[in-house]
C-alpha positions in Angstrom: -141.8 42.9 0.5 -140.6 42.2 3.8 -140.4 38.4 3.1 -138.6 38.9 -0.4 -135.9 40.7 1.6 -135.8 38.1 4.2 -135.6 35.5 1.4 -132.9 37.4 -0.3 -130.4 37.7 2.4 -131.1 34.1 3.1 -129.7 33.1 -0.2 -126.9 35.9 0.0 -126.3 34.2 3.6 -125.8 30.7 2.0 -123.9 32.1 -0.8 -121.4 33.6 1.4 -121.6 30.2 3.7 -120.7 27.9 0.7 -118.0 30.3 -1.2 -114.6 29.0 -0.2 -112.6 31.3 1.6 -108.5 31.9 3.0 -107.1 34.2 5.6 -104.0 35.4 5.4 -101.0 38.4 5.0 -100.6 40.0 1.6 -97.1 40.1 0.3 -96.7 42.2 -2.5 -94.5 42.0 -5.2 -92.8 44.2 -7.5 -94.6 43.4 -10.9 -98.1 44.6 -9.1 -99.8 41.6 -8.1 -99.3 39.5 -4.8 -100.3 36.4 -2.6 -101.4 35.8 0.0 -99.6 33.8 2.1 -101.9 31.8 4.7 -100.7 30.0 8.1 -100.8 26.5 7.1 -98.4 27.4 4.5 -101.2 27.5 1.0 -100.6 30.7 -1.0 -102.6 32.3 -3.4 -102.2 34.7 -6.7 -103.5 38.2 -6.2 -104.2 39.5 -9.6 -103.1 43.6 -10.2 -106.9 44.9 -9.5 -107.6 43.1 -6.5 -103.6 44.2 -4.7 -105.4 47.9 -5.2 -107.6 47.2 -2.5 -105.1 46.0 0.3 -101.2 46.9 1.1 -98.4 44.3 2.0 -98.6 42.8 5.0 -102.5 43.6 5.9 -103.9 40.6 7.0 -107.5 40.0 4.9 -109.9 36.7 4.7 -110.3 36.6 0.7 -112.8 34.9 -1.4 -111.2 31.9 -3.6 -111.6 32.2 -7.3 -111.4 29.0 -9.0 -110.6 28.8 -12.9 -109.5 25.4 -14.1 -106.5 24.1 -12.1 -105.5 27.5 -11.7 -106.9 29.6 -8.3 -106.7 33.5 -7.0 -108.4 35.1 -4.5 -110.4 38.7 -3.9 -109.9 40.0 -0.4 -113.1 40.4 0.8 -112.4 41.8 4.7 -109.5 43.5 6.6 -108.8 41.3 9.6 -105.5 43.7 10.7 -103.5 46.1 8.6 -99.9 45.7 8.0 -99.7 49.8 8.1 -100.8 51.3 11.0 -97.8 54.1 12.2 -94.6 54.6 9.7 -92.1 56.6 8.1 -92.8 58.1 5.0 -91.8 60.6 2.2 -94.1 63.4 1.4 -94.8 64.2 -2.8 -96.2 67.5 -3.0 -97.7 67.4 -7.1 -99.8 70.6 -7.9 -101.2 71.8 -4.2 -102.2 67.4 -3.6 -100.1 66.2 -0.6 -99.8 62.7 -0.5 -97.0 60.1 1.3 -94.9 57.2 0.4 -94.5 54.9 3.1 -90.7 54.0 3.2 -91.3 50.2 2.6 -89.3 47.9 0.5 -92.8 46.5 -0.3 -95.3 49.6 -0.5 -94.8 51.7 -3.6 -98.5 53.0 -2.9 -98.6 56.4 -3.0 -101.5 57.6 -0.3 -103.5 61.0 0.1 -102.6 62.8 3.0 -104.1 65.8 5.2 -101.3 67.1 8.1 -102.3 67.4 11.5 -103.7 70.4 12.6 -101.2 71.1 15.0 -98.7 71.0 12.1 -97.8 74.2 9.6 -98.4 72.9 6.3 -95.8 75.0 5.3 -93.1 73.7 7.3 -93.7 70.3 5.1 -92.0 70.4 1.8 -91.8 67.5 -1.2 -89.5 65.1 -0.5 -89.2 65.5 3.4 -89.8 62.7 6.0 -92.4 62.2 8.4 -93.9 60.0 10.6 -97.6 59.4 9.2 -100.7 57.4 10.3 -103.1 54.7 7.6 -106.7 56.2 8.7 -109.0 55.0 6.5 -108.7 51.5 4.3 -110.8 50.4 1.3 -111.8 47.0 2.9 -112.9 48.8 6.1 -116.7 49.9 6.3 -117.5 52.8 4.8 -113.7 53.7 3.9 -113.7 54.1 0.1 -109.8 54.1 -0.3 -106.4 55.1 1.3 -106.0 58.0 3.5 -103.1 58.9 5.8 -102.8 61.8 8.3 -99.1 63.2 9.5 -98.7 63.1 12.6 -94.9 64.4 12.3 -91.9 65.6 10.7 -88.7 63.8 11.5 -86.5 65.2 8.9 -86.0 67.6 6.0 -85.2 66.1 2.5 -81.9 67.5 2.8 -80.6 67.0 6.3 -77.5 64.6 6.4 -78.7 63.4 9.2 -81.7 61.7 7.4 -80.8 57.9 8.2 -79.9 58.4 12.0 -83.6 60.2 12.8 -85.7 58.3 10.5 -84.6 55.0 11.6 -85.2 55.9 15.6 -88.3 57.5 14.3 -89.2 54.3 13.2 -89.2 52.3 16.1 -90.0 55.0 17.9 -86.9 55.3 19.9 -85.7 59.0 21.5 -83.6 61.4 19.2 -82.0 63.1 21.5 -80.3 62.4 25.3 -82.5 62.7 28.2 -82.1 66.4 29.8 -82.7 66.6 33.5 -80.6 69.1 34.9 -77.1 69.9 36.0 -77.6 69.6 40.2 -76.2 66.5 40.8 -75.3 66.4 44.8 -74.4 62.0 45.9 -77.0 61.0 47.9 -76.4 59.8 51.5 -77.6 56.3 50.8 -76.4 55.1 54.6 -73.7 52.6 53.4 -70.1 52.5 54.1 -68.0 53.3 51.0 -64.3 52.0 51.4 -61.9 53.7 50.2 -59.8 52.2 47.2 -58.5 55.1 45.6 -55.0 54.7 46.2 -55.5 50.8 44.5 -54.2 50.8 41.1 -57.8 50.5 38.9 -57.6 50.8 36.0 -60.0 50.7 32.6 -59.9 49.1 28.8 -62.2 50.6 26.4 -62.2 52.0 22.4 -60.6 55.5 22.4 -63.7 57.4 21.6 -65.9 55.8 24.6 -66.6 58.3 27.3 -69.1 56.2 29.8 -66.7 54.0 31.4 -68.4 51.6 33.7 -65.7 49.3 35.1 -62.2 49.3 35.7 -60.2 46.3 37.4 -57.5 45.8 39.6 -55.9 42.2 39.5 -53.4 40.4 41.9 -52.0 36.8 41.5 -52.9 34.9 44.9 -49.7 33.1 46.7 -52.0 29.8 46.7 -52.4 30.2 43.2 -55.0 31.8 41.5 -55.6 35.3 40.7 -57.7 38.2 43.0 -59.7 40.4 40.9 -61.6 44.1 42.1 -64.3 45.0 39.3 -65.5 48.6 40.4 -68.7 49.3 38.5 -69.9 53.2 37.8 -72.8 53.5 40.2 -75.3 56.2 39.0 -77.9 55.0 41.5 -75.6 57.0 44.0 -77.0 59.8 42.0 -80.0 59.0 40.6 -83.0 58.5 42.8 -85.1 55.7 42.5 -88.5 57.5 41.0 -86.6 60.6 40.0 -87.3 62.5 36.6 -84.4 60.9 35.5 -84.7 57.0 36.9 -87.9 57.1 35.2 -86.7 58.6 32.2 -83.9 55.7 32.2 -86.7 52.9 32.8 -88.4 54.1 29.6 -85.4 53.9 27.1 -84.2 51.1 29.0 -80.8 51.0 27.1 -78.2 53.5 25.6 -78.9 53.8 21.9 -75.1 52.8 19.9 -75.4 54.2 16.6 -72.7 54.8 14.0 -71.8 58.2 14.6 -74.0 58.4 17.6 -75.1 57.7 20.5 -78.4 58.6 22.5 -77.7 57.8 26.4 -79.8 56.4 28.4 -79.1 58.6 31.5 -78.4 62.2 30.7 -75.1 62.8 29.5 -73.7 64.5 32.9 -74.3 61.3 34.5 -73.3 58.8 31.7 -70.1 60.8 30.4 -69.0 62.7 33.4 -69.9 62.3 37.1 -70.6 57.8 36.9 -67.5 57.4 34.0 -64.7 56.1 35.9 -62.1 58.6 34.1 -58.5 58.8 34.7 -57.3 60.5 38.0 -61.2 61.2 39.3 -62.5 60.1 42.6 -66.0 57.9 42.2 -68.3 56.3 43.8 -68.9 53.1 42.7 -70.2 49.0 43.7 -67.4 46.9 43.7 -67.0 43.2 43.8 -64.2 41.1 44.6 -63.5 37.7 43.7 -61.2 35.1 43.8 -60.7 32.9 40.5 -58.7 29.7 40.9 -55.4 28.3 38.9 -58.0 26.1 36.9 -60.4 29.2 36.2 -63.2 28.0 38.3 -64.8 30.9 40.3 -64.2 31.2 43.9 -65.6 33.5 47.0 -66.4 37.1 46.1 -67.6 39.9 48.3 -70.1 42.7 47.2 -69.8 46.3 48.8 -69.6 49.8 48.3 -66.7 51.8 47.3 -65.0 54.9 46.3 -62.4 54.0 43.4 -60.1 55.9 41.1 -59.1 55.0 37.7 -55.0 55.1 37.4 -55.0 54.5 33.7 -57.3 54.9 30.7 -56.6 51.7 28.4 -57.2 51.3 25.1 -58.0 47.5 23.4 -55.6 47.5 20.6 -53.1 48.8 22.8 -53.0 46.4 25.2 -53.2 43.8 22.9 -50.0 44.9 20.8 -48.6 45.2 24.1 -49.1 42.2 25.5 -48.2 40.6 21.7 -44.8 42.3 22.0 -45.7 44.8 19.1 -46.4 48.5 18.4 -44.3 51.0 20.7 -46.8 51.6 23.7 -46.3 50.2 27.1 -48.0 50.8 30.3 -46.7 52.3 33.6 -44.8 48.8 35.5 -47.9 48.9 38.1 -50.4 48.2 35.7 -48.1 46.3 33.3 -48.2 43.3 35.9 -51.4 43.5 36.1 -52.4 43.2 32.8 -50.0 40.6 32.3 -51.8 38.8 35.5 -55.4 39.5 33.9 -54.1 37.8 30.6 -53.2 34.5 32.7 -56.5 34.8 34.3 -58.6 35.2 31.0 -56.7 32.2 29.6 -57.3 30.3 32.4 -61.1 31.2 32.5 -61.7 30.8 29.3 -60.5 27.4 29.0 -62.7 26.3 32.3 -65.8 27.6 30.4 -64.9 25.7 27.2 -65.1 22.8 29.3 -67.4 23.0 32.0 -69.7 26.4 30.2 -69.6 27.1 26.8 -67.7 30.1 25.3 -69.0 32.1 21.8 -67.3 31.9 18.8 -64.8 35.0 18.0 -67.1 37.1 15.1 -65.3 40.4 14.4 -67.0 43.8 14.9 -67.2 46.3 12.0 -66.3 50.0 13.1 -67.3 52.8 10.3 -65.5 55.6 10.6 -67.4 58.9 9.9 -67.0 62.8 8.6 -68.9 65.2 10.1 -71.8 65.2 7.5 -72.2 61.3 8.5 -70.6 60.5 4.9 -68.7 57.1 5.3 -64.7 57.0 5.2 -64.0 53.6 5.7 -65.2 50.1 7.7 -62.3 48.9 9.7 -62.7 45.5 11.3 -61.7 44.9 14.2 -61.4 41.6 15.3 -61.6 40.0 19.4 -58.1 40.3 20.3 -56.7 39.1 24.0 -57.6 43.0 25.8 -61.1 42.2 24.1 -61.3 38.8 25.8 -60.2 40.1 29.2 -62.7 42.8 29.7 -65.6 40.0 28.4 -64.1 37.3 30.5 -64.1 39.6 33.8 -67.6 40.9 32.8 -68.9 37.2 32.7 -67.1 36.2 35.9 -68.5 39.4 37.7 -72.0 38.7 36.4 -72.3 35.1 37.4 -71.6 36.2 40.6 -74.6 38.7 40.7 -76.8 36.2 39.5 -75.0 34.1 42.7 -75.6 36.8 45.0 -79.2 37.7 44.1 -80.9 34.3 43.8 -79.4 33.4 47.3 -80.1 36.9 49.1 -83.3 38.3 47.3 -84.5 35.1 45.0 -85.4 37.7 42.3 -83.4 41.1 39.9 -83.4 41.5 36.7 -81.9 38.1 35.2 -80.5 37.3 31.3 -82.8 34.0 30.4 -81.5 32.1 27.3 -82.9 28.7 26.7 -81.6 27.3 23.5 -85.2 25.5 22.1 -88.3 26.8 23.5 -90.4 23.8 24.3 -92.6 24.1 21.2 -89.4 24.1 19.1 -87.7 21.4 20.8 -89.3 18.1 18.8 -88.5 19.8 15.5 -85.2 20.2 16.5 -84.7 16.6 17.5 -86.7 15.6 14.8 -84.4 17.5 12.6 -81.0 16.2 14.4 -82.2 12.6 13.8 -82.6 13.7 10.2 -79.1 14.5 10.4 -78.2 11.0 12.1 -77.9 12.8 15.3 -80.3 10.9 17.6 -80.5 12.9 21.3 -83.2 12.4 23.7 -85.1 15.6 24.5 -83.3 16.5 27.8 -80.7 17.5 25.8 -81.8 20.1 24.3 -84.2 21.5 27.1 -81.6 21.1 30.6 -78.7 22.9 30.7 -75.9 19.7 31.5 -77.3 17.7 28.8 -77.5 20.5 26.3 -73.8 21.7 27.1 -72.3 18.2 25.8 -74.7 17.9 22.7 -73.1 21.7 21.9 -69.7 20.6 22.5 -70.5 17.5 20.6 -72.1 19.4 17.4 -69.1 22.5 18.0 -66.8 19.3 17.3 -67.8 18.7 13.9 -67.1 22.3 12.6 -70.2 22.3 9.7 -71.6 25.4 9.4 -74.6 24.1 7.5 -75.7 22.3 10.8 -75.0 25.6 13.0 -76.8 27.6 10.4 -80.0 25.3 10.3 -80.3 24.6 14.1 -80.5 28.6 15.1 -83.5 28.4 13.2 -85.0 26.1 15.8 -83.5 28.3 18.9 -85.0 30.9 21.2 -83.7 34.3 21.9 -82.9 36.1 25.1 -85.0 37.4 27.3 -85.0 39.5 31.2 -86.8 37.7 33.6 -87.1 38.6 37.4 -86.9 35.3 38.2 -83.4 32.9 38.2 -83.2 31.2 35.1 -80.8 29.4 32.8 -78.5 30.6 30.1 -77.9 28.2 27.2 -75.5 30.4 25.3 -73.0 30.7 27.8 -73.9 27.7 29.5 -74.4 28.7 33.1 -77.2 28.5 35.4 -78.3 32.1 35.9 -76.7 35.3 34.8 -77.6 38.9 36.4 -75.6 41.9 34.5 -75.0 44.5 37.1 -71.8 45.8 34.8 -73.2 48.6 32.8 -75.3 50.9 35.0 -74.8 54.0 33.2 -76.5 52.0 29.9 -78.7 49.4 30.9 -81.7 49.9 33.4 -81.6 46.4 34.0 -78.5 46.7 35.9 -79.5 50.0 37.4 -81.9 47.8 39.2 -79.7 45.3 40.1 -77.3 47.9 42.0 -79.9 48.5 43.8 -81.2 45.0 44.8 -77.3 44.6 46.1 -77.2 47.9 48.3 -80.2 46.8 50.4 -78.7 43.3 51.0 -75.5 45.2 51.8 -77.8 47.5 54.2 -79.7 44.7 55.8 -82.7 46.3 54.5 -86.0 44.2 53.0 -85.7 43.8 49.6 -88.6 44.9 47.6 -91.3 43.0 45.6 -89.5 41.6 42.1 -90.0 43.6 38.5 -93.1 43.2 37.2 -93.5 41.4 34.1 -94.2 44.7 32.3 -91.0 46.3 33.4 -88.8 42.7 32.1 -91.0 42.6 28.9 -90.3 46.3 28.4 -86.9 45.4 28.8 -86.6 42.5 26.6 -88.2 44.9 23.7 -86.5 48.2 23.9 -83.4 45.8 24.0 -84.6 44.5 20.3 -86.0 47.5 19.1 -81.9 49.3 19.5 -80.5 46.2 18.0 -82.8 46.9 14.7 -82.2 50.2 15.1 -78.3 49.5 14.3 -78.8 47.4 12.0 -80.9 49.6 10.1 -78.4 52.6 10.3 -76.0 50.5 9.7 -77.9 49.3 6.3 -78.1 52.7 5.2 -74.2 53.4 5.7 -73.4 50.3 3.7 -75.7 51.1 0.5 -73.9 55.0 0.3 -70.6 53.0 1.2 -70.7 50.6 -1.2 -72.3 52.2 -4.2 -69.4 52.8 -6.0 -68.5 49.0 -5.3 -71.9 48.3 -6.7 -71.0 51.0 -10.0 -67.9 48.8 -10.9 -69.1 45.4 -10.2 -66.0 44.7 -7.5 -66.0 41.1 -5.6 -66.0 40.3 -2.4 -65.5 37.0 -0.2 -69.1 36.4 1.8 -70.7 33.6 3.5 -74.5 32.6 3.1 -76.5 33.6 6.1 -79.7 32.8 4.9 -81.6 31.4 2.0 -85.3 31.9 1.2 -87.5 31.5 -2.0 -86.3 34.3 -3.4 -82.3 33.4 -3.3 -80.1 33.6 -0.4 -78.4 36.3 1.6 -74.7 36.9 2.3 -72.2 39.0 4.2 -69.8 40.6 2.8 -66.3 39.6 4.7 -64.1 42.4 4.4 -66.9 44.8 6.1 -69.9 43.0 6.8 -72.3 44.5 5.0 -75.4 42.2 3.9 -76.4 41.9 0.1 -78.9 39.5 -1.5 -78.5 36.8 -4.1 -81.7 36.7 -6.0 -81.8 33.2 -8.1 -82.0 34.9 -11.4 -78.5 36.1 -10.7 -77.5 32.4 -9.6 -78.8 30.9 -13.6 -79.7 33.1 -16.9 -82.5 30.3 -16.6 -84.3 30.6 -13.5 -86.0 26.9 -13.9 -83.2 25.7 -13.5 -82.8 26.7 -10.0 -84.2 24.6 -7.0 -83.9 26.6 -4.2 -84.9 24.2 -0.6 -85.3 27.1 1.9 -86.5 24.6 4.7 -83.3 22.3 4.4 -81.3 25.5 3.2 -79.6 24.2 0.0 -79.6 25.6 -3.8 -79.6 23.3 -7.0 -78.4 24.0 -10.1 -79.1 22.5 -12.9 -80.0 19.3 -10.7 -76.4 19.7 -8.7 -76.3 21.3 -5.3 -74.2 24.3 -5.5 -74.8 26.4 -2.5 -75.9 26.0 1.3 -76.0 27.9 4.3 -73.0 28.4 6.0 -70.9 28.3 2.3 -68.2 30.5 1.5 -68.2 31.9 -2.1 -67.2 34.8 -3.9 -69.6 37.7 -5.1 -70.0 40.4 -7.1 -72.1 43.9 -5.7 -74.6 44.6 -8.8 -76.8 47.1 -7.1 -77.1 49.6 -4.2 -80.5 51.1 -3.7 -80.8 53.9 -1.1 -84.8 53.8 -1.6 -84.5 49.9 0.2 -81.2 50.5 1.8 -80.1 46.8 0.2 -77.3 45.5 -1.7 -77.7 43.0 -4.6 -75.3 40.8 -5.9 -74.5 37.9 -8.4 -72.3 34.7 -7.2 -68.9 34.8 -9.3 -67.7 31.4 -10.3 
């Protein structure tokens, strides 16, 4: 008997040795079946019964079913799910509990149990939570879904339903940090001069309350300009190791939301005692330096100060001001010097253009709120002169850190940008040459070579080409080391600016005042803290853009009820169609190629090269302007759909 069963797994053994077999990540699709979707690029139908076994995006190795020249697949074994923690709605139908992950892709509905340290009947239908996948059908022993709750984030009916879901969903804080109201300035042992009777002043939107830098500007009789940035300087406060200093390490940024913000320091700090307001005395760390007639940066000084703000500025004001419109005007003091920081910033600005490189103008898109969080109206405001002075001083101050700490400490927290990574850099000069662009490989990997090829490609003003080469480009990382930043062009760049809302420059202050204190400068942030950094930093950008989804769809649904056009521009196309922004407010809405043809074989879409053909004619491309009309807004998917209007 023995041997028969030896025998029999044998053969099993070979069976399973000889079946041909895929791994790869389910994507699901609306009609009930899927594919999977392996790395080499191969994918494979998932028929209806099979998709009940897995979810979208679980990675699974599948058995290959063969039947003529057609072939599907059976998953066979969960390798990793795609749903591990997420946001969900609870459906309560006749005393069963069960959650719908909130997933454009996952319409599975999954039994739930709460956690005991919930009250079941705090939990209602409808209600969202955060919830946990505990048992799969392809794991051992599991014989389907099951999810537990692990929390509630928000009753069905709160209105403010898309601010705490979407932080509960990257699992960013809900509320500012609270740490007390005893806030005495520490003796840190440095010299603070005293610049309170210099005319500082700030530029900001009129609703922001942490102001971190103000400026005082003077024209130099050799030509040239001097300029004083006084930065907020919590660390005068704040402790390193305090409750509060490793509160701030943890959220690592200041959370900008619509309608809300979540500081990263509590709000005494970040909105009252650090924000350079009008009339009050502050501490602060101050830097000043000397920018030549041609825009090139001189000498600068670092030290500690105590500052006062003589005037709260607001962008557009300024900017009518110094356009000659609108009836505001500032006290004759700071009048000159605005008028001087506007000669510097041209100035500047043109230097970088030709020995840095200088980002392209993209407006911002403000949405103005009621109370309930109901949308009013999307202004755009665009980056007018006052905009481009703050930036341009911001820049100039924080190539200077990056100056000061590479030569005194050799480490801080630095911004790293490289424009290819070195795995992506023979694509993208593979893809150039496609483009009869021939560049050797320095050019897109060192920092004088690339700045030419940029200036070179920035020359020929084709969007396409823009649109296609980010695909080949890295992002931006912190680093503790000195590194090089491709998108502005500069050798290193240290922010040290914004104190009361980045961590990162928390920890710069503090690298400065022990070079300013003669003191040894301790070891440099571990890679856990920079890696930390570079994440949290990603995780609030999503976090916007997610919030900022959600507004849209409510926004726009009666755009979406009448059919109304819009201008837009083609950010990116995929298989599915291509998605666009929306000019006038810059909302996102997707094409889907149906919508392009009433016969969708007549639709080639090349998402590699990023082109569309109609009908055998190329009619679309990244990078295209067109016109659209909204056809859809669903809150469930927080996505707009649209149709191209000839």
């Amino acid at each position: 008997m023995l041997q028969n069963n030896s025998v029999l797994a044998q053969l099993k053994q070979q069976m399973r040795d000889t079946t041909p077999r895929a791994e790869g990540v389910i994507k699901a699709t609306e009609k009930g079946f899927g594919f999977l979707e392996t790395d080499d690029g191969d994918s494979y139908f998932v028929p209806p019964p099979a998709m009940k076994q897995v979810l979208h995006g679980d990675r699974v190795e599948a058995v290959i079913h063969e039947n003529g020249d057609k072939k599907s697949v059976e998953p066979e074994k969960l390798i990793e799910a795609g749903l591990e923690r997420f946001i969900a709605r609870v459906q309560k139908r006749e005393g069963r509990l069960a959650v719908v992950p909130d997933h454009p892709s996952i319409r599975n509905v999954l039994k739930a149990r709460i956690k005991r340290s919930l009250d079941e009947d705090t939990i209602a239908d409808g209600d969202w939570v955060v919830a946990r996948l505990v048992r799969h059908p392809l794991k051992e022993n599991d014989r389907g879904f099951f999810s537990q709750i692990d929390e509630l984030v928000a009753k069905a009916d709160d209105p403010a339903v898309p601010w705490r879901v979407t932080l509960a969903r990257h699992a960013l804080e809900q509320e500012c940090p609270d740490a007390g109201s005893d806030w005495p300035l520490r003796d840190e042992g440095l010299v603070r001069e005293d610049l309170t009777d210099q005319a500082f002043f700030t530029i900001d939107s009129e609703k922001t309350r942490d102001m971190d830098d103000a400026l005082h500007v003077v024209p130099r009789e050799e030509g040239g300009w001097r300029m004083s940035v006084a930065i907020a300087d919590p660390t005068a406060y704040v402790e390193e190791g305090h409750a509060a200093d490793l509160e701030a390490r943890t959220r690592a940024f200041t959370v900008y939301l619509p309608g809300q913000n979540v500081t990263m320091l509590p709000e005494q700090l970040a909105d009252d005692l650090c924000s350079l307001w009008e009339g009050k005395e502050r501490p602060a760390l101050s830097c000043t330096l000397d920018i030549n007639a041609d825009g090139s940066l001189g000498e600068y000084r670092f030290f500690a100060a105590t500052v006062k703000s003589h005037a709260k500025l607001v962008y557009d004001n300024v900017s009518d001001w110094l356009e000659g419109q609108g009836d505001w005007a500032p006290e004759s003091g700071i009048g000159e010097q605005l008028k001087a920081l506007r000669d510097l910033t041209l100035a500047r600005t043109r230097w970088r253009e030709e020995h840095a490189l200088v980002f392209k103008d993209r407006p911002d898109y403000v949405f103005d709120l009621d109370e309930a969080g109901n949308v009013l109206n999307v202004r755009t405001e665009e980056r007018r002169i006052a905009n481009r002075m703050i930036e341009e001083s911001m820049i100039a101050a924080n190539a200077c850190c990056a100056d000061f700490l590479a030569q005194h400490i050799g480490h801080g927290i630095f911004n790293v940008h490289r424009a290819f990574e070195p795995e992506k850099a023979e694509a993208a000069q593979e893809f150039l040459a496609g483009q009869a662009i021939n560049v050797e490989r320095e050019a897109l990997t060192e920092l004088p070579r690339y700045k030419e090829l940029k200036r070179e490609l920035e020359s020929r003003d084709d969007a396409w080409l823009d649109a296609r080469l980010r695909r080949f480009q890295g992002f931006t990382n912190m680093s503790a080391q000195p590194g090089p930043h491709f998108g502005l062009g500069l050798p290193a760049y240290a922010t040290w600016t914004s104190p009361i809302r980045k961590y990162g420059d928390m920890v710069n202050h503090r690298l400065i005042k022990r070079v300013l204190k003669g003191e040894q400068a301790p070891a440099e942030a571990s890679q856990q803290l920079t890696e930390q950094l570079t994440e949290r930093r990603r995780l609030n950008r999503m976090a916007e853009r997610d919030v900022k989804d959600w507004l849209y769809v409510r926004y726009l649904t009666p755009s979406a009820q009448n059919q109304e056009t819009f201008d837009a521009e083609i950010m990116a196309i995929n298989r599915g169609g291509m998605r666009v922004r929306l000019i006038d407010n810059g909302a996102t809405a997707f094409v889907p190629a149906p919508l392009m043809h009433s016969d969708r074989d007549k639709v080639v879409i090349d998402d590699k090269e990023g082109r569309i053909q109609i009908e055998g004619e190329e009619r679309y491309k990244l990078g295209d302007s067109l016109r659209v009309a909204l056809t859809e807004a669903r809150e469930e998917t927080r996505s707009l759909v649209a149709r191209p209007v000839e």
